[in-house]
Every structure is written in C-alpha cells, then in structure tokens.
N, C-alpha and C positions, 0 to 999 in steps of 0.2 A: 623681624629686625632688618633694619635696613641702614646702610651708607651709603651716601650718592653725593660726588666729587663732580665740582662743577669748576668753571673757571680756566682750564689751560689753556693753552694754545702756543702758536707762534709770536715771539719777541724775539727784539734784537738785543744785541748786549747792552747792560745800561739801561735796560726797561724796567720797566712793573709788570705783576701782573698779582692777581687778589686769587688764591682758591678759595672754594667754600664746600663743607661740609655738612650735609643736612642729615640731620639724622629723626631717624623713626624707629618706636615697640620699642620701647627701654627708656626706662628711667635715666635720662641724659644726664642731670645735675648729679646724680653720683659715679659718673664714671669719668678717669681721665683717658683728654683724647690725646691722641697722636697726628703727625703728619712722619710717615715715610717715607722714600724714594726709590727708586728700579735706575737706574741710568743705565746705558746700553752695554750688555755684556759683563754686569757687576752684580754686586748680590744688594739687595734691598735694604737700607742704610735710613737709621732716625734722621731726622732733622730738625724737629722740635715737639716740645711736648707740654700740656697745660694741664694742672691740677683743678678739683673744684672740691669745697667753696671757695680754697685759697688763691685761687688766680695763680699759682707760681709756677713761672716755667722753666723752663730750659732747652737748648739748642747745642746744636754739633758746632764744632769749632768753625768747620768750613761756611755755616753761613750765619756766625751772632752779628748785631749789628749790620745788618741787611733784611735779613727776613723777622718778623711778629706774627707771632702768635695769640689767637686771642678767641675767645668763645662767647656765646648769648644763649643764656639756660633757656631764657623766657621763649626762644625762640628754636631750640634745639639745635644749634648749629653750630659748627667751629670755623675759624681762617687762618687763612696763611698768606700774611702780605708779604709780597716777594718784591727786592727792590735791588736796583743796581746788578741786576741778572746778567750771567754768565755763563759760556756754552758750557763749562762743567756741571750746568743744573739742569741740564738737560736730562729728562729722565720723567719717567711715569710716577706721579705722587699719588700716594694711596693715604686714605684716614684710619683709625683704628683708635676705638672704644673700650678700654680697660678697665675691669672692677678686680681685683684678683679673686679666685675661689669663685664670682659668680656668673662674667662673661666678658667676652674678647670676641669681638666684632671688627670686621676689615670692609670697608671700602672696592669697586672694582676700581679704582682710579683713573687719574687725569692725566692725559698729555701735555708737558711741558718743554717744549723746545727754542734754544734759545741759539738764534743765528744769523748771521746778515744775509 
C-alpha cells in the first residue's frame, strides 16, 4: 500500500497551490480519503475529506470556501486545491485512506509553506 503526496511547496499569501495524492495496493474506489495537516508546533488537524461513490465532502471551518476537495477512481488519486493561501496553512499536509474495520492508510506528506 502506498500514499505519495505531491504538489507543495513555497507560495505567498493569496496563492494556489494543487496537492495530489496518488495512491497504490488497495481498492481506492471504496475508501474515503482525507487531507490532514501538521503546522509547526501543533497537533495534526483534518482539513477535508471526500466520500465515494458519493462524492460528499466536508472541510474544517478554517478553510471552506478556499480549499476543494475532489478525487479520480479511474486514476487512483485524490487533491486538494488550495486557494487564497495564508501563512496559518502553513503546515505539512498528509493523505489518509479510510475503510473502517478494513484499512487506514497515511501519506508521508507534503510541505506547504505559505510566506512572502
């Protein structure tokens, strides 16, 4: 099984930036994924999250309306379009693969830093 978080890097505030999560070994289309986050000196904090087949998500308050979430079975991958970024998203985003009762799968994640 494998997660591999691609996409971070340095932006300034007011940017974009697209993560992707590619995932391998496991039956993608039935798990829901996740994006969480690490920011510096904090505990590790959801950010959003997408069901399948029902496409339905949901997001932490701090970034609805900013960030989407969205997935491609056909292609095993998830993302996280990040938009209008701000130095409190600064922080290491990780993916994670949930079925309950049959596996929970993590990401080593992505550096996001967001600063002029």
């Amino acid at each position: 099984v494998q997660l591999v978080e691609s996409g971070g890097g340095l932006v300034q505030p007011g940017g974009s930036l697209r993560l992707s999560c590619a995932a391998s070994g496991f039956t993608f289309s039935s798990y829901g994924m996740r994006w969480f986050r690490r920011p510096p000196g904090q505990e590790r904090q959801l950010v959003a999250g997408i069901l399948s087949p029902s496409g339905r998500t949901n997001y932490a308050d701090s970034v609805k309306g900013r960030f989407t979430i969205s997935r491609d079975n056909a292609n095993n991958q998830v993302y996280l379009q990040m938009n209008s970024l701000k130095p409190e998203d600064t922080a290491v985003y990780y993916c994670r693969a949930v079925l309950y009762g049959v596996g929970d799968y993590w990401g080593q994640g992505t550096q996001v830093t967001v600063s002029s």
